[in-house]
C-alpha positions as CSV (number, residue, x, y, z in Angstrom):
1,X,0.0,0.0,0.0
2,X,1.2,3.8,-0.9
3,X,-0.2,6.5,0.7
4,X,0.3,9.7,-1.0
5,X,-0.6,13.4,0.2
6,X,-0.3,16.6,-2.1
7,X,0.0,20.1,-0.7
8,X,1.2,23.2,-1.7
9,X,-1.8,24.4,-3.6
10,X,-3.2,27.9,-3.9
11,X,-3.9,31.0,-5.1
12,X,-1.2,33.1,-7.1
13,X,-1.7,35.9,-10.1
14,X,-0.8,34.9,-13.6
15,X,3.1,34.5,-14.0
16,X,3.6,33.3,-10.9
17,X,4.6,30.5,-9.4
18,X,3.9,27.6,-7.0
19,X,5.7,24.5,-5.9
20,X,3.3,21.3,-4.8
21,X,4.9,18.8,-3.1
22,X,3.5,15.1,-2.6
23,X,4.4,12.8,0.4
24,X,4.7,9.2,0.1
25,X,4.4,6.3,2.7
26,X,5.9,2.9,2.2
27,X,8.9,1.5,1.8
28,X,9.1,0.5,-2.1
29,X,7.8,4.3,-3.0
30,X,11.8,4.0,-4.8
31,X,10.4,1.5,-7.1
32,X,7.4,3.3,-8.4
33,X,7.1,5.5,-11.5
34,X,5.0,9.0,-10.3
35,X,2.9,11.5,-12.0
36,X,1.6,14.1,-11.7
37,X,-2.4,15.1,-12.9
38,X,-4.9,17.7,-13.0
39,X,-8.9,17.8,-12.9
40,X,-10.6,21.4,-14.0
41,X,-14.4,21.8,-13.2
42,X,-16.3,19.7,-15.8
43,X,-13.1,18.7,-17.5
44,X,-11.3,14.5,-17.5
45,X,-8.4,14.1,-14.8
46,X,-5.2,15.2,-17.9
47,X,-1.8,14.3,-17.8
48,X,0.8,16.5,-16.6
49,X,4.0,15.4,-15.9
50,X,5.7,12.0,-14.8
51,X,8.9,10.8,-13.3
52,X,10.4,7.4,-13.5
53,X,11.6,5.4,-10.4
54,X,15.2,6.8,-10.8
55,X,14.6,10.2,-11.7
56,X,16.4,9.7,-14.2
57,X,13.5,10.3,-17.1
58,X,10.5,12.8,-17.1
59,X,7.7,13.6,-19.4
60,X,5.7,16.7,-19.7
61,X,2.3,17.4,-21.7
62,X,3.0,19.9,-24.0
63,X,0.7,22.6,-22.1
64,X,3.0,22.4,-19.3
65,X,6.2,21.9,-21.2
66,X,9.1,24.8,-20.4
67,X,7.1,26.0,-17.4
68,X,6.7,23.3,-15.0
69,X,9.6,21.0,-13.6
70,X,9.1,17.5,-12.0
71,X,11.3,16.1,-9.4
72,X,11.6,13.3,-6.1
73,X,13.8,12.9,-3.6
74,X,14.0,9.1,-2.8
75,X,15.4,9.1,0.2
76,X,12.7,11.7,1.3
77,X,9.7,10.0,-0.3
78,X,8.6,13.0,-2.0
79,X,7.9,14.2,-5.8
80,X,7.6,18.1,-6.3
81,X,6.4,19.7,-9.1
82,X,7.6,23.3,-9.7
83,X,5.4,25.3,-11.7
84,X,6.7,28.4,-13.0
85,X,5.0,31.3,-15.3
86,X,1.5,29.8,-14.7
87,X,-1.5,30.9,-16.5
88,X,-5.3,31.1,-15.5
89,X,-5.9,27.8,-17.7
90,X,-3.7,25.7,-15.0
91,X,-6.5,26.4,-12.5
92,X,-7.7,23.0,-11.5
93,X,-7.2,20.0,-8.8
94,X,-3.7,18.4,-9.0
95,X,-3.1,15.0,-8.2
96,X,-0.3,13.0,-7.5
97,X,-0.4,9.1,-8.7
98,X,1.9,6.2,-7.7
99,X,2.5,3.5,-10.7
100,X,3.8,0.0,-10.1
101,X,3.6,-1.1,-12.8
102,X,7.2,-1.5,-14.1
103,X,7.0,0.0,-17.9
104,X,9.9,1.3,-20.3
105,X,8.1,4.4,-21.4
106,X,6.4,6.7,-18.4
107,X,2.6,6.4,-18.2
108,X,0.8,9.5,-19.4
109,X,-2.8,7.7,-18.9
110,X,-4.2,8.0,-15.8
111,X,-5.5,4.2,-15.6
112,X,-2.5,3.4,-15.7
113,X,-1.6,4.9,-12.0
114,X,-2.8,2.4,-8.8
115,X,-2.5,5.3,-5.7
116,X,-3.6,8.6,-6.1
117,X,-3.6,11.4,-3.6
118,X,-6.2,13.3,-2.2
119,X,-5.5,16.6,-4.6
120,X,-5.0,20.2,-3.8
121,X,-6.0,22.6,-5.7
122,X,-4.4,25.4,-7.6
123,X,-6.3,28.7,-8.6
124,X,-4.3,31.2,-10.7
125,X,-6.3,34.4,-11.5
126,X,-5.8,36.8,-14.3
């Protein structure tokens, strides 16, 4: 079992910038690709970034690409994700997601994730 916990959501004016953080329990969290994922009212959960077990690879969805950085600390049991120059349209509920599921290529699908935190949420204004 991996029991993961976001925080460091909030409100910030366009251009800014806010780092979420997402704490992991259990020992084998070093074996587990993460990602990261965001839900907007009325809108499906969307890829956002993702980090193999290493560190050693990351993905980004093009929206985010340039302006937000993913990151863990294994010894820690945390993944960060810096998010840098954000716009109004990155207003939504971001998720963290555990996959153990060992793979080649980082999951981008959210089905493909078995533990998921609790969210927090992330409201940039214009």
């Amino acid at each position: 079992q991996v029991q993961l916990v976001e925080s460091g959501g909030g409100l910030v004016q366009a251009g800014g910038s806010l780092r979420l953080s997402c704490a992991a329990s259990g020992r084998t969290f070093n074996n587990y690709a993460m990602g990261w994922f965001r839900q907007a009212p009325g809108k499906e959960r969307e890829f956002v970034a993702a980090i193999s077990w290493s560190g050693g690879s990351t993905y980004y969805a093009d929206s985010v690409k340039g302006r937000f950085t993913i990151s863990r600390d294994n010894a820690k049991n945390t993944v960060t994700l810096q998010m840098n120059s954000l716009k109004p349209e990155d207003t939504a509920v971001y998720y963290c997601a555990a996959e153990t599921y060992v793979r080649t290529v980082l999951a981008v699908v959210a089905g493909s994730y078995d533990y998921w935190g609790q969210g927090t949420q992330v409201t940039v204004s214009s």
